[in-house]
VEXDOBA-636147 format. One record per residue (C-alpha): residue in three letters; residue number from 1; x, y, z negated. Coordinates in Angstrom, 1 decimal. Last residue first. Layout:
! VEXDOBA-636147
residu ALA num NUM px X py Y pz Z
...
***
This chain:
! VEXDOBA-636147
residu UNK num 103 px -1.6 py -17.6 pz -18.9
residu UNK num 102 px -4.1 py -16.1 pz -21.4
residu UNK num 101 px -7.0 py -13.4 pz -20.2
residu UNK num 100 px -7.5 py -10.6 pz -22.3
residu UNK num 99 px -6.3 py -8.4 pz -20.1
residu UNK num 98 px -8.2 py -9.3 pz -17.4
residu UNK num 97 px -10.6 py -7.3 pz -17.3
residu UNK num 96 px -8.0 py -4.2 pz -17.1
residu UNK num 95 px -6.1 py -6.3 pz -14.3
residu UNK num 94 px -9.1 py -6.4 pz -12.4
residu UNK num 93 px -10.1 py -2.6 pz -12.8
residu UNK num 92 px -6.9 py -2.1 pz -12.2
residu UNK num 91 px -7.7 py -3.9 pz -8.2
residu UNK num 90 px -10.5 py -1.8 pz -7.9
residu UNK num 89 px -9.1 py 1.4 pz -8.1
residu UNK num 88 px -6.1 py 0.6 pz -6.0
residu UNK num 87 px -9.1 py -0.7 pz -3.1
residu UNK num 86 px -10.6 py 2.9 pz -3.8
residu UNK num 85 px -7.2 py 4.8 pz -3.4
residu UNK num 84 px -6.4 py 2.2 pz 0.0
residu UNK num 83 px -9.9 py 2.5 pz 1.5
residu UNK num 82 px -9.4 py 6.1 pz 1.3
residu UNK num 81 px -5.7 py 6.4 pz 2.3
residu UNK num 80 px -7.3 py 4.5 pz 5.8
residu UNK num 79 px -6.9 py 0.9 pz 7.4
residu UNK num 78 px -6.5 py -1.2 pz 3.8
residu UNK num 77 px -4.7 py -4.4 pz 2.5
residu UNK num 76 px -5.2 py -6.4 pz -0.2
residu UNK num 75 px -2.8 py -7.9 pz -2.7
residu UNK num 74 px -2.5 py -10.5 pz -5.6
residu UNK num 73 px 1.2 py -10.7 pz -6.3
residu UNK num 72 px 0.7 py -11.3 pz -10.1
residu UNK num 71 px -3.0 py -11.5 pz -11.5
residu UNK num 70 px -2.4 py -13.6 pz -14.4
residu UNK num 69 px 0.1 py -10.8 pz -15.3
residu UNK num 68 px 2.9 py -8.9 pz -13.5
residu UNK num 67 px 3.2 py -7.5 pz -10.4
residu UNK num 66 px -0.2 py -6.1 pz -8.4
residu UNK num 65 px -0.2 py -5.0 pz -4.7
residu UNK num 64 px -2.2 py -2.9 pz -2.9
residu UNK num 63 px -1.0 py -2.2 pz 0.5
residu UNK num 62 px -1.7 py 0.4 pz 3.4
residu UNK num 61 px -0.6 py 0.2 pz 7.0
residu UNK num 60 px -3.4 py -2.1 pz 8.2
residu UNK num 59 px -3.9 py -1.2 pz 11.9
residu UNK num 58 px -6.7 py -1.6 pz 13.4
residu UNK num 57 px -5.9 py -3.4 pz 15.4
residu UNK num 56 px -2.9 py -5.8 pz 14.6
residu UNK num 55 px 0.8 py -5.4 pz 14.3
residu UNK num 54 px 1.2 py -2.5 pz 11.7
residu UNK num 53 px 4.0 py -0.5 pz 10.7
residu UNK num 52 px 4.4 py 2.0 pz 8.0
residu UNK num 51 px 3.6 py 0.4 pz 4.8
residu UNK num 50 px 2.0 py 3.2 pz 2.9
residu UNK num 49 px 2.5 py 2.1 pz -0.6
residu UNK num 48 px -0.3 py 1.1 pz -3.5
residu UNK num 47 px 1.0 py -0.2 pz -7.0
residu UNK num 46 px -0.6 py -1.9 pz -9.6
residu UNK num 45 px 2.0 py -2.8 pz -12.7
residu UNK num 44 px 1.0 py -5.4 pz -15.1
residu UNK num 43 px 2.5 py -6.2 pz -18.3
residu UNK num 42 px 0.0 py -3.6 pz -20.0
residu UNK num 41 px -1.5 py -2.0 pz -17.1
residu UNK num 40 px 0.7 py 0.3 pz -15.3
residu UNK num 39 px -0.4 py 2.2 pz -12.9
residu UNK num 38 px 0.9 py 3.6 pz -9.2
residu UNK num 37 px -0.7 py 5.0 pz -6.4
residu UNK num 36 px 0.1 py 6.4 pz -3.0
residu UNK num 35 px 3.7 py 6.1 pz -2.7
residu UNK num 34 px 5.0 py 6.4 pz 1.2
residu UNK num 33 px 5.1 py 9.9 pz 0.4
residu UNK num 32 px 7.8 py 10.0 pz -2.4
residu UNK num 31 px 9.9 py 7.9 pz 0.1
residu UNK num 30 px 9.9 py 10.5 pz 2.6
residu UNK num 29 px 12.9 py 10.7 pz 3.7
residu UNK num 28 px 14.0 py 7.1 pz 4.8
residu UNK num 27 px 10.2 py 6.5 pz 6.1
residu UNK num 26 px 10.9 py 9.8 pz 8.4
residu UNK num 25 px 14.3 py 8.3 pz 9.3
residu UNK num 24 px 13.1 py 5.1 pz 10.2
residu UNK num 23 px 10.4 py 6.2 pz 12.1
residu UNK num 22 px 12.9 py 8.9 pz 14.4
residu UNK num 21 px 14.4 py 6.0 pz 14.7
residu UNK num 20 px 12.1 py 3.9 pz 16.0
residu UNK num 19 px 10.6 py 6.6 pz 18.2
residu UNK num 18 px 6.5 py 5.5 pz 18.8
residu UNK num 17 px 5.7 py 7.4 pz 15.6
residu UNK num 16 px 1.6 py 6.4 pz 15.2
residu UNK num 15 px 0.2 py 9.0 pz 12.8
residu UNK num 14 px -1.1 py 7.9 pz 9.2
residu UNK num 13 px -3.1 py 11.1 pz 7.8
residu UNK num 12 px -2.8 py 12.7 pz 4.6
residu UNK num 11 px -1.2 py 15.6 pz 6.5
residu UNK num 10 px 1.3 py 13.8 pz 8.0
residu UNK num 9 px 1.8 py 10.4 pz 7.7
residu UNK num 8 px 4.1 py 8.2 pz 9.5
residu UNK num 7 px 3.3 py 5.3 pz 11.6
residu UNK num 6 px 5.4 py 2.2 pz 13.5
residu UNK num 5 px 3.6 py -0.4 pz 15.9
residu UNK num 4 px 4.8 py -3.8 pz 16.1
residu UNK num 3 px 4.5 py -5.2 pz 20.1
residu UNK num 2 px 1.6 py -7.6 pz 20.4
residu UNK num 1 px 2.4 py -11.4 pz 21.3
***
């Protein structure tokens, strides 16, 4: 079983942090960071975070997530910040089509 890897960003970039604590504390103080996007959409909020840890290569440390509507805890996951601000994209353009959507 592969070990969990920790990150932190700097500079736009996610770097590994092999120091758990040191980790921890980064993610501790820089919540603003770790927030890449946010929208609401009607009922529906799409948010995007840096996750910070990853356990496969390449790592996925970036997650789209949707709460609310007939999309509700649909998510994707993304390598880089620009996979991750194109995948936010897409997902409230899903939301936005289906607005009119019943259920």
């Amino acid at each position: 079983m592969r070990a969990c890897f920790t990150y932190i960003i700097k500079d736009g970039e996610p770097i590994p942090e092999p120091n758990i604590l040191a980790w921890a504390e980064w993610m501790n103080v820089n919540e603003n960071q770790r927030r890449v996007a946010f929208v609401e959409v009607g009922k529906a909020k799409v948010s995007t975070v840096f996750l910070g840890t990853a356990i496969k290569d390449p790592p996925m440390l970036l997650e789209t997530m949707i709460f609310g509507g007939p999309h509700n805890f649909e998510r994707e996951q993304y390598c880089t910040l620009e996979e991750a601000m194109l995948g936010h994209e897409h997902m409230v353009a899903m939301v936005l089509a289906g607005e009119g959507e019943t259920g």
